[in-house]
N, C-alpha and C positions, 0 to 999 in steps of 0.2 A: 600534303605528304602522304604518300602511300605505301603504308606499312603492313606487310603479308602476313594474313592469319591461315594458314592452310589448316583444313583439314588434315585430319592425320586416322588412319584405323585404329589406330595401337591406344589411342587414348581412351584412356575410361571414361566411364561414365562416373558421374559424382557420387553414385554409391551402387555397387555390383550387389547382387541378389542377394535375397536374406533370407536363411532357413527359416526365423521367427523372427517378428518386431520387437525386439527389446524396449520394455514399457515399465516406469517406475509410477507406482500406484503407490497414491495416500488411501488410506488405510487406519487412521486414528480417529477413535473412537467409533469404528462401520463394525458391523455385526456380520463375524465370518464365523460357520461351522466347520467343524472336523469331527467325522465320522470314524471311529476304531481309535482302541485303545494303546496301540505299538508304539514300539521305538520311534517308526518312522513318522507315525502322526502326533507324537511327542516334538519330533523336530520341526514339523511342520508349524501346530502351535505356537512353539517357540518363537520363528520366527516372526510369526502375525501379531504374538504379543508385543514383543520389539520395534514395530511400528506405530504401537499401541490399539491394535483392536480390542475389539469384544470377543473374545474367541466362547464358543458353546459347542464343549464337547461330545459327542454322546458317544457313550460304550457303555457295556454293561462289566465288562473287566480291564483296570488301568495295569501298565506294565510297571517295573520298579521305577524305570526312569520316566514315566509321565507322572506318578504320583509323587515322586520328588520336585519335580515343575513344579505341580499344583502347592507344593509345600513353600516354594517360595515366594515373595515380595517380587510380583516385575518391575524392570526400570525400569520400564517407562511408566511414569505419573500415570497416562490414560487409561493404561492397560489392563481389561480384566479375562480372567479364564472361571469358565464357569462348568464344570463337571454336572451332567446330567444320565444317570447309572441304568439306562437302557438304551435298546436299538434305535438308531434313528427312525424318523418317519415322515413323510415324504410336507407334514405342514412345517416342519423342523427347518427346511432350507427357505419356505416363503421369508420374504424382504432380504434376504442373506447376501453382502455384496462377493462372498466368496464361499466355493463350498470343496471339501478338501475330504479323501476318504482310502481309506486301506482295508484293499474288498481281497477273500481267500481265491476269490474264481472271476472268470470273464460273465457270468452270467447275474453274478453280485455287483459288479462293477457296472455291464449294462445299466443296471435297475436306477444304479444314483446317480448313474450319466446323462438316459434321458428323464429323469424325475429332475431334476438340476435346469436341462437347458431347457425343458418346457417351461418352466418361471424363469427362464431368462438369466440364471445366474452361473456365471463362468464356474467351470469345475474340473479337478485336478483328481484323479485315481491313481496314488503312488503307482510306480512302476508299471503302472500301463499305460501306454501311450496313445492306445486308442483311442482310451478315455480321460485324454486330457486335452481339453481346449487352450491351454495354457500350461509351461514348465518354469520348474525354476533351476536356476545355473549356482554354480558357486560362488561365493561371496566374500569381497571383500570390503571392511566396514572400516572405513573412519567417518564416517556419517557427522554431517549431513553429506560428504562426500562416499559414494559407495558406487563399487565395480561390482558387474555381475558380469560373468563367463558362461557362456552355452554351448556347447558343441551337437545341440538338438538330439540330446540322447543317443550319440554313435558310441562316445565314449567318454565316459564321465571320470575317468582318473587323469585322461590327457586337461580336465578342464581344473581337473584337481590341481596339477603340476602348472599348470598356468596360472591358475590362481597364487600359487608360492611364489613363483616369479616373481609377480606383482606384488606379494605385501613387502619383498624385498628393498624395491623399488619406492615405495610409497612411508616416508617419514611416518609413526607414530602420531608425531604432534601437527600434519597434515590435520587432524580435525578438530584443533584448535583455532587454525588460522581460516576456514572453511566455515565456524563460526562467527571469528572474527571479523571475515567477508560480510556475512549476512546482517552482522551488527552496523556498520560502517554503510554500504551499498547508496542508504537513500542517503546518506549527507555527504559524499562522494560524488554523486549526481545532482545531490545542488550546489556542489562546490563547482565541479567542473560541466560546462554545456557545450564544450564541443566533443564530439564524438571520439576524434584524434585522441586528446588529451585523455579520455577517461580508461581509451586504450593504452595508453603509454601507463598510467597510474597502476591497471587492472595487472599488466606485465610487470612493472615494479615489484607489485603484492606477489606475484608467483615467481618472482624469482627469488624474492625474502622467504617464501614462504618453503622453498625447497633447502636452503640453507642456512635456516638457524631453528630454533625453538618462538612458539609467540610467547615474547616475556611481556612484562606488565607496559615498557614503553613500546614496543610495538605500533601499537595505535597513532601515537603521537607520533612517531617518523612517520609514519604513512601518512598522516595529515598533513607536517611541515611538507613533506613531499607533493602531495595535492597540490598546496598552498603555491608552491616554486613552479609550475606546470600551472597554474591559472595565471600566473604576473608573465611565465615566458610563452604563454600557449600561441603558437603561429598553424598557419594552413599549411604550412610546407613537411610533406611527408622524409619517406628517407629511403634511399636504396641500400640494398644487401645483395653482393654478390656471394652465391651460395654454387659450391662443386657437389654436383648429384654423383660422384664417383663416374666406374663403371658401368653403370647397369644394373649391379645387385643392390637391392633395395637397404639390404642388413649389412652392408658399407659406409651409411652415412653415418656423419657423426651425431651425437644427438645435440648438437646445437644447431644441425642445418635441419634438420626434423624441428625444434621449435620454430624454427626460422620459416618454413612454409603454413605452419601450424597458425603462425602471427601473420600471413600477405592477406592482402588485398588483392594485389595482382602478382603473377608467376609470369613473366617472360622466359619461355625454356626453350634451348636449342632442341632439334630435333634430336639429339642421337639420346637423349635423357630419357629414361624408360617408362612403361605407364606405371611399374610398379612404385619407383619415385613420388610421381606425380599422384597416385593413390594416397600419399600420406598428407597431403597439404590440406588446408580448411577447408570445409566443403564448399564457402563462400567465395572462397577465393576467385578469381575471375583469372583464366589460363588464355594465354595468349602465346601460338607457337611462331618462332620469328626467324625459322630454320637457321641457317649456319653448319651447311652439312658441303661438304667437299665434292666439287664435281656437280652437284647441280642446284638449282635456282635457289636462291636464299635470299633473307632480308638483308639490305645494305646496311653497312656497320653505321652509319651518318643516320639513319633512320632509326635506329635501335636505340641510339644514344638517344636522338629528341625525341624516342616514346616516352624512354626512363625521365627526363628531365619533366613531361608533360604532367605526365601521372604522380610523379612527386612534388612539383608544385600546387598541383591539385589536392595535395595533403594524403596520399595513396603511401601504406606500405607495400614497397615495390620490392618483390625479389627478381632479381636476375637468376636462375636456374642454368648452369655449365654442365655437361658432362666432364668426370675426372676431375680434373684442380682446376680453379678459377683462374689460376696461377702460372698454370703452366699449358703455354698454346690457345688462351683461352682470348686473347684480346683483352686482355681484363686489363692493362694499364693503360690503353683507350679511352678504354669504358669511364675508369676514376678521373683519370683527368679532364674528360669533358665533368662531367658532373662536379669535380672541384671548380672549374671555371663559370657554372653554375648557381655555386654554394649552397647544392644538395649534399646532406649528412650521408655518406656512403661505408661500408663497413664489410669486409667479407669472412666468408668461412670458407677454411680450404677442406679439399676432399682427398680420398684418393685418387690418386693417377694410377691411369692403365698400366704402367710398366712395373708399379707396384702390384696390385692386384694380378699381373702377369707372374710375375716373381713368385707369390702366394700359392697362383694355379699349381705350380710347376715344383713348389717345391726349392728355389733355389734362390740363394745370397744374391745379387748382385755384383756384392762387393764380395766374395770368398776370397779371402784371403791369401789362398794359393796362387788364385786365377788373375785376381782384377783389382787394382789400387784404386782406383775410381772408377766412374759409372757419368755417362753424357743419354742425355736424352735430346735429340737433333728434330727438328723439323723434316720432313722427308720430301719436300716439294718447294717449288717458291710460288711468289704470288701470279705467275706466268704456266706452273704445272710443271716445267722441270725441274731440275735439281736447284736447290740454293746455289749460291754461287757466295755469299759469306761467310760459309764454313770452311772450317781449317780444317781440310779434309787428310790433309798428314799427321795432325793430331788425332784424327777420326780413326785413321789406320793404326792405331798405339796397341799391340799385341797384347798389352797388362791391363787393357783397360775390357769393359761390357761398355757398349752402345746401344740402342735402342732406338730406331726411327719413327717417329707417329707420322702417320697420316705419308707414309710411303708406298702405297700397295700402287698407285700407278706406275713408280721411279723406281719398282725395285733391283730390275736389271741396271739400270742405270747405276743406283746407288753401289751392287756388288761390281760392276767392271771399274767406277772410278776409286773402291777400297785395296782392292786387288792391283790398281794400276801404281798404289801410292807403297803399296809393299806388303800389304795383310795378305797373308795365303789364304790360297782356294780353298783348303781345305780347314779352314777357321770352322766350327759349331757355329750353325743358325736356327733359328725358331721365329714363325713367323704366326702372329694366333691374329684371330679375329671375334670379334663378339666377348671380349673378354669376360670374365666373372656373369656369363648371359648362358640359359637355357643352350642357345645357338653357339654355342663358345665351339669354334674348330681350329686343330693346331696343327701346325708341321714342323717337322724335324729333319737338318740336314747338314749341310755346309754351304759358308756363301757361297763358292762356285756353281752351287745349283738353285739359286736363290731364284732366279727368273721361274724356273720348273716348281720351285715351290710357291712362289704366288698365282700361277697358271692352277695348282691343285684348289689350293685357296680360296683365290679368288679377291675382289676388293670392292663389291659391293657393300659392304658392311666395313666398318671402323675397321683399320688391321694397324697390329706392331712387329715390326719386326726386329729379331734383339741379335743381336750377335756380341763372342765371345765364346772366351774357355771353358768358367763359370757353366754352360750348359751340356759341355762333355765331363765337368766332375760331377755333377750331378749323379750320370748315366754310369757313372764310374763307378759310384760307390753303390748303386743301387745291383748293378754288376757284383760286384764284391759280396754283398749280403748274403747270399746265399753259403758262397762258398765258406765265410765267416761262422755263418750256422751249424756249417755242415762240421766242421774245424773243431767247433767246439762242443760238439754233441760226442 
């Protein structure tokens, strides 16, 4: 069987350039210094203590809120802070595994920068960046799980608002269940020895762990659950068909985002974007198996017996679509071979382009004034012209919005046989390509000029073309706005 892995430009690399290596350092019980008595090297401390170092202060004056620190008990068990009521000096940093300082000038800051990296020990001078071998981002703690954000010092509030984001997101009792991970872990692993299985357990745990509290049974379903995954553990993987939308990455749903997060392998049509494909595991193994209109692609019989191979092989497989799995995608192919199989198969649907068109644009489909329903048509057959089992007097229904995918070579075609069934020339058309994409270009007209607008167009690139009334209320009332303004002013 010869199944096409083309090359592709647009694909990333499994990880694009890094301002700084995000590195989680232990830190309990090492002997770190911080130099000045501030705010800021108040916070620094803090944190060190928190992971339980040794922290050895030296200042010869503490601010209100470092000597309130020193006034307290740290949490952590390990942790000590020890105040030493003069200037540092330069034997103060030997053995030091960290050395941290808040200097008035660049010529103070030099001194403890290179006195620091000539014994070898990494060092941070608040708010110079010169003199830091190393930053720290802001933080988010449910520890032992912990996020840290950097924006390598361009701009520290935007990491700030990122940070909120994120504890939004992230359960409270997330660092209960992250201990109760660590607790379990080795008898987990001597319960289950195959790989699959401990994956399928480990997904369990995160998905309990996102919706509920760890209560006291806890534990114990998660072992009965072990338990039922070692008596049923098989080598047969499972396929997920998964819709990457449009193109825009912040369109998917976040269960098609867990969903590549979980593969093993991605089979993904060509028109799916790299910023998609950015989100998936890094392990993941990507395999492109085109499916693009108009030229060379993997045969749909080859596709199916990859999916079949790699999920007998005990492989979670995702199938990656652009837009819905659901709609134009061959996906009821896809399931019934792999039912016939008795491969586990499961999908997540995405957005479709007509939707995400609709978004661009601003407008209903269904508006109420215009269109009682809405048809999404195939725009070709499997020959390149026009279908021929469309009820294309239905298609000409003046109350209705239509939408053709994958039309941009039949467009003239498509407006002389709509016009011939009775829909006026001069219907509202819009024909977009690249939708919800960087490249996203649109035209605006009436079908009679439909040929002329896909000529402007173009259909090297995915195109939709929508027609209906729905796209002249739009223009209508945006038309109106003004003068509404002006009306009421």
């Amino acid at each position: 069987m010869d199944v096409l892995q083309q090359p592709r430009n647009d694909n990333p690399a499994r990880m694009e350039p890094l301002a700084k290596l995000p590195v989680f350092w232990a830190l309990e019980g090492k002997r770190c210094v911080v130099a000045g008595g501030t705010d800021g090297c108040a916070w620094k401390a803090e944190l060190l203590a928190a992971c339980g170092a040794h922290v050895e202060i030296y200042a010869e004056t503490l601010s209100d809120t470092f000597k309130a620190l020193l006034g307290r008990t740290p949490e952590h068990p390990a942790a000590r802070l020890t105040h030493h009521p003069r200037h540092w000096q330069t034997e103060a940093l030997t053995g030091a595994t960290i050395a941290i300082a808040d200097c008035d000038d660049d010529a103070q800051a030099r001194r403890f920068f290179e006195a620091a990296r000539k014994l070898g020990v990494p060092v941070n001078v608040i708010d110079k960046p010169d003199f830091c071998q190393f930053q720290f981002g802001s933080i988010v703690n449910r520890s032992p799980v912990v996020v840290a954000i950097s924006t390598d010092g361009a701009a520290p509030i935007l990491a700030q608002n990122i940070r909120r984001k994120i504890e939004t997101l992230l359960p409270r009792t997330l660092k209960s269940w992250a201990e109760l991970a660590q607790s379990m872990r080795g008898k987990i692993n001597g319960m289950l020895d195959a790989a699959s299985a401990r994956r399928l357990f480990w997904e369990k745990f995160a998905d309990m762990a996102f919706d509920g509290s760890a209560d006291r049974d806890a534990e114990k379903r998660l072992l009965l659950a072990a338990r039922g995954l070692k008596s049923t553990a098989s080598t047969t993987g499972r396929v997920t068909l998964v819709g990457a939308g449009p193109g825009d990455a912040e369109l998917l749903t976040l269960k098609a985002v867990r969903a590549l997060q979980a593969a093993d392998v991605i089979l993904f049509d060509d028109l799916v974007s790299a910023e998609v494909l950015e989100l998936a595991r890094r392990e993941a193994k990507r395999m492109l198996v085109g499916k693009r209109g108009g030229r060379t692609s993997c045969r749909q019989e080859d596709i199916n017996a990859m999916m079949v191979k790699l999920a007998k092989a005990g492989k979670r497989v995702v199938r990656l679509k652009s837009g819905d799995p659901m709609i134009f995608g061959r996906a009821g192919e896809e399931i019934a071979h792999l039912d016939r199989e008795n491969i586990p198969v499961d999908v997540i649907p995405g957005i479709t382009a007509a939707s995400a068109m609709a978004s661009r644009l601003g407008i209903s489909l269904t508006h109420r004034d215009c269109a009682q329903s809405v048809r999404f048509i195939t725009g070709h057959s499997r020959h390149g012209g026009l279908p021929v089992d469309v009820d294309w007097a239905a298609a000409a229904d003046p109350h209705a919005t239509t939408v053709f995918y994958m039309g941009g070579r039949t467009a003239p075609l498509i407006a002389d046989r709509l016009i011939a069934e009775g829909l006026p020339p001069g219907t509202p058309a819009v024909i977009m390509s690249d939708v919800s994409r960087a490249t996203q270009r649109e035209w605006h007209g009436h079908l009679g000029a439909l040929a002329n607008g896909i000529s402007e167009i173009g259909y090297d690139n995915p195109v939709l073309i929508a027609i209906g009334d729905v796209f002249a209320a739009r223009q209508r009332s945006m038309d109106a706005a003004p003068q509404s303004a002006a009306a009421s002013s």
